[in-house]
C-alpha positions as CSV (number, residue, x, y, z in Angstrom):
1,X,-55.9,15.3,-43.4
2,X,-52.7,18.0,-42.4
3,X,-55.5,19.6,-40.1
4,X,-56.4,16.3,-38.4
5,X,-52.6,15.2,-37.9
6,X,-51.8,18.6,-36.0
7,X,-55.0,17.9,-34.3
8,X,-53.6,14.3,-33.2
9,X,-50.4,15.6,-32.6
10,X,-51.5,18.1,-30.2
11,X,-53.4,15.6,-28.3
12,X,-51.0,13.9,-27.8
13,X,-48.6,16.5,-26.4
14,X,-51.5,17.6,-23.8
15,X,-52.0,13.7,-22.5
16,X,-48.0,13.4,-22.2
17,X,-47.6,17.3,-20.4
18,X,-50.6,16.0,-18.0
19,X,-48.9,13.0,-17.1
20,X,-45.4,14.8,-15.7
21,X,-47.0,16.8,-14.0
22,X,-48.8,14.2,-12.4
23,X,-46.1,12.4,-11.6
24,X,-44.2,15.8,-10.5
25,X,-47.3,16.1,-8.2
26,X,-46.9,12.6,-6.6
27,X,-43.3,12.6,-6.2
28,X,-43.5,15.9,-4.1
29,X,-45.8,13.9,-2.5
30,X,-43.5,11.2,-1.6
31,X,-40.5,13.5,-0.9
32,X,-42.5,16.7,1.0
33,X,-39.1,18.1,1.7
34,X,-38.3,18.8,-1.8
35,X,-35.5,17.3,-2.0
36,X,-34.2,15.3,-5.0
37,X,-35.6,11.5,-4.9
38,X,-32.8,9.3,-5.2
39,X,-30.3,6.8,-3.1
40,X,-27.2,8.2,-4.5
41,X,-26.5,10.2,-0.8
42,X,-27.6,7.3,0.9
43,X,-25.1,4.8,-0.8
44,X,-22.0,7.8,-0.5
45,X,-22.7,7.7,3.0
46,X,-22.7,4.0,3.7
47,X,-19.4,3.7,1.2
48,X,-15.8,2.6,1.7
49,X,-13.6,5.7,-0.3
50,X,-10.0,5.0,-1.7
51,X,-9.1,7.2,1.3
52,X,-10.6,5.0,4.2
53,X,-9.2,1.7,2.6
54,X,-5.0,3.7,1.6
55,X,-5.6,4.9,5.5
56,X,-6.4,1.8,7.2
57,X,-3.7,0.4,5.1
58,X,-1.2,2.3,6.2
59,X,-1.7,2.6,9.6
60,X,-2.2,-1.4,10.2
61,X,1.3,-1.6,8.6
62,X,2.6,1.1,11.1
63,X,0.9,-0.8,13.9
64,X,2.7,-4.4,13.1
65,X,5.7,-2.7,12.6
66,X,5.5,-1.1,16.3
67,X,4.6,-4.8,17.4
68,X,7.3,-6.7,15.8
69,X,10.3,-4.2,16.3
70,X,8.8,-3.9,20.1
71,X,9.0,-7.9,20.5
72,X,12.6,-7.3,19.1
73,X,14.1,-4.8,21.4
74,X,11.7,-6.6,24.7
75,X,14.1,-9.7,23.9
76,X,17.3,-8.1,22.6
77,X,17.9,-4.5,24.2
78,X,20.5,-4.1,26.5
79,X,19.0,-1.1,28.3
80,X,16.1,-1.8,30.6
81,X,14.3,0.8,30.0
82,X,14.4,0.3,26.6
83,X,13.6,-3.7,26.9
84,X,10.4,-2.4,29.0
85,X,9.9,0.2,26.0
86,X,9.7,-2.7,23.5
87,X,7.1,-4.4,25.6
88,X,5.2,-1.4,25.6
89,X,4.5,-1.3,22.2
90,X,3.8,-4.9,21.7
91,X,1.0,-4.0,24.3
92,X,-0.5,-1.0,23.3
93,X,0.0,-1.2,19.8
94,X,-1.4,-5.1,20.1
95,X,-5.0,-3.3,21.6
96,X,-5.1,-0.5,19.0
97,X,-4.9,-3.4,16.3
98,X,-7.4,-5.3,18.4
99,X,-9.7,-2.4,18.1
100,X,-9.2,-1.6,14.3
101,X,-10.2,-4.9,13.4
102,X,-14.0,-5.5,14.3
103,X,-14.3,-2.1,11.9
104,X,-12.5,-2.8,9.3
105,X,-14.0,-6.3,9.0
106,X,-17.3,-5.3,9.3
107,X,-17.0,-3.2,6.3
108,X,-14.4,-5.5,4.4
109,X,-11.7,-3.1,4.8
110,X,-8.4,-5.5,4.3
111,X,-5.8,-5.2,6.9
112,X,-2.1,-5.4,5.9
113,X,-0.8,-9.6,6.5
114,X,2.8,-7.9,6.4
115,X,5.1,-5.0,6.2
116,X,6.0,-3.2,3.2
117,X,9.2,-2.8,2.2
118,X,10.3,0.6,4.6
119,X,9.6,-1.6,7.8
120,X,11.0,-4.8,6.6
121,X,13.6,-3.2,5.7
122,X,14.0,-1.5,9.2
123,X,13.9,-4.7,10.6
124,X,16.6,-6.1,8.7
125,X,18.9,-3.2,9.9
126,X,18.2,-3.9,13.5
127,X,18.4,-7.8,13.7
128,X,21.9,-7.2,12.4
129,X,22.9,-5.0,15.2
130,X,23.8,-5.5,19.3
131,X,23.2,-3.7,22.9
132,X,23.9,-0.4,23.0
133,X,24.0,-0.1,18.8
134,X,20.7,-1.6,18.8
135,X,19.0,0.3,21.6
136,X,20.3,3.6,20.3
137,X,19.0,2.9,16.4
138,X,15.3,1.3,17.5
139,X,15.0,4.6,19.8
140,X,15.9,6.7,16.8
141,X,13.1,4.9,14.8
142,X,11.0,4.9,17.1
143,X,10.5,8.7,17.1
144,X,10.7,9.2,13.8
145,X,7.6,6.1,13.2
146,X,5.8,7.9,16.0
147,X,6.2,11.1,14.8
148,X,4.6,9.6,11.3
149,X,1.9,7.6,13.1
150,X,0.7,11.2,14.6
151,X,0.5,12.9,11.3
152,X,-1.3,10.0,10.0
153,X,-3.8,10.0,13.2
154,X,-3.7,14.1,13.2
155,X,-5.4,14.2,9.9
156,X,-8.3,11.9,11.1
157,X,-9.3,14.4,14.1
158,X,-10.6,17.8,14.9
159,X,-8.4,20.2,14.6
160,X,-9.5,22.6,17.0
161,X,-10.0,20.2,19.5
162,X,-6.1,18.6,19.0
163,X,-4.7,22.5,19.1
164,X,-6.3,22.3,22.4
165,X,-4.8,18.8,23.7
166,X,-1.3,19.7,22.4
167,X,-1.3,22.6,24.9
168,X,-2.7,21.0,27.6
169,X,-0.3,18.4,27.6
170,X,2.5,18.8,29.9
171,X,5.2,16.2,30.0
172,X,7.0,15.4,34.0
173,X,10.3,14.2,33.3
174,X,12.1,12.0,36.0
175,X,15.4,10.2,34.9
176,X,14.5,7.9,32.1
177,X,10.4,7.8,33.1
178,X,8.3,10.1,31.4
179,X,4.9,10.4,31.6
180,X,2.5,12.1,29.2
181,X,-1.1,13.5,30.4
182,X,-2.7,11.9,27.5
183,X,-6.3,12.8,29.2
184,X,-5.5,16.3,30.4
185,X,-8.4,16.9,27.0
186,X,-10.2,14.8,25.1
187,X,-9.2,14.8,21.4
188,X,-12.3,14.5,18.7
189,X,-13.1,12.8,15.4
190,X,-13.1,14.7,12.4
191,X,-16.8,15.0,11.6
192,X,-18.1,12.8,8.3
193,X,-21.3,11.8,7.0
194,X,-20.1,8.8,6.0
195,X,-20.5,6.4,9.0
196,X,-17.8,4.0,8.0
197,X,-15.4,7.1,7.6
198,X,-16.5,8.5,11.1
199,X,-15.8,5.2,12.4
200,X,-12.3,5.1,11.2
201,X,-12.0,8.6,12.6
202,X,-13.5,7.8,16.2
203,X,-10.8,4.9,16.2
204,X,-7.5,7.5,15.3
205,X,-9.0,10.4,18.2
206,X,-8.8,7.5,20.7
207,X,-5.5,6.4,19.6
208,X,-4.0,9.6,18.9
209,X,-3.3,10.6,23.2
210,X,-1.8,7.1,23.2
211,X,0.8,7.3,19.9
212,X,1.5,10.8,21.6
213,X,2.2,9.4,25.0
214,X,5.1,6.5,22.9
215,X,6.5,9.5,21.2
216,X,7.6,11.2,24.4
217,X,9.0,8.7,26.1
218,X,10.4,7.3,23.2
219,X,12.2,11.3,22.6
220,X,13.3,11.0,26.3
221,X,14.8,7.8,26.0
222,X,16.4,8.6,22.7
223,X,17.9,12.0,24.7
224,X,19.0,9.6,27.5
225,X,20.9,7.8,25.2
226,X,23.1,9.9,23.1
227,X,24.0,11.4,27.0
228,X,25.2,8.1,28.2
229,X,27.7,8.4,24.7
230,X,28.7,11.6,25.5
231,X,29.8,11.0,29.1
């Protein structure tokens, strides 16, 4: 009886051997690259990450900010370069927002509905201030949220390719114009396999020549201003 249950269990072990390897065979079959079978890469690369959702975030926050504080000074700065400023980023930061949308909706990326507590309390601190107060302090914030809008925007796109636009860009000065050449070279994406995160980074390579072209003019008219104290 022992010799026939060895026997048995033998069998057994030679019908269950046969049958992965079958099943090896017709998998390579299925899959002549080798590769391991599986959707796990395929779902990674069609995924929202923490990153792409804390990044949109922010930088929809950022962008209502630029619109509402830009409504502000249109209507209540007393320079009119600086009224003309304001309406400038109600304008421009009104299309990048226009353009963020269809993406982040398509892969139900929520938008911010208001401003955290840094911009609301910015805002705040300017509706509580007049003329020439409130034209100097919404200059000074607006290079300092520009300058933090191109960090955010600078870690989205090639770097070789920005190194290359940031000396190519030369800024003409005349009075209290300044103009940046925001196309003098194009700026890239930062390269992902994951489309949605591509997406997001095709958006922020667009928008970074036009954030850089704000934060001049918005340094020259902050320079322009602390003159007119001095003299």
């Amino acid at each position: 009886m022992k010799r026939y249950g060895f026997l048995s269990i033998a069998l057994v072990a030679a019908i269950t051997l046969g049958c992965n390897a079958n099943d090896s065979r017709d998998a390579n079959a299925n899959n002549p690259s080798g590769s391991a079978v599986g959707t796990a890469g395929t779902n990674d690369r069609n995924a929202v990450s923490a990153g792409d959702r804390d990044f949109v975030r922010d930088v929809s926050v950022a962008n209502m900010a630029e619109i509402e504080l830009g409504r502000m000074a249109s209507e209540r700065g007393a320079n009119a370069a600086v009224k003309k400023f304001g309406q400038m980023m109600v304008d421009e930061h009104t299309k990048a927002g226009d353009k963020l949308k269809p993406i982040a909706s398509q892969h139900n990326i929520p938008l911010a509905t208001e401003l955290d507590d840094k911009h609301r309390d910015l805002r705040d601190k300017l509706a509580k201030l007049q003329s020439a107060e409130f034209d100097r302090e919404y200059m000074d914030a607006m290079v300092d949220g520009h300058e933090d809008m191109l960090d955010k925007l600078g870690s989205r796109v090639d770097k070789a390719s920005l190194e290359e636009y940031r000396a190519s860009v030369t800024d003409r000065v005349t009075g209290e114009q300044v103009k940046a050449e925001v196309d003098a070279k194009a700026i890239l994406p930062e390269k992902s396999d994951n489309a949605i995160t591509m997406s997001i980074n095709e958006w922020a390579a667009e928008l970074y020549p036009v954030v850089q072209a704000h934060h001049v003019a918005a340094k020259a008219l902050q320079d322009s201003l602390k003159k007119r104290m001095t003299n």
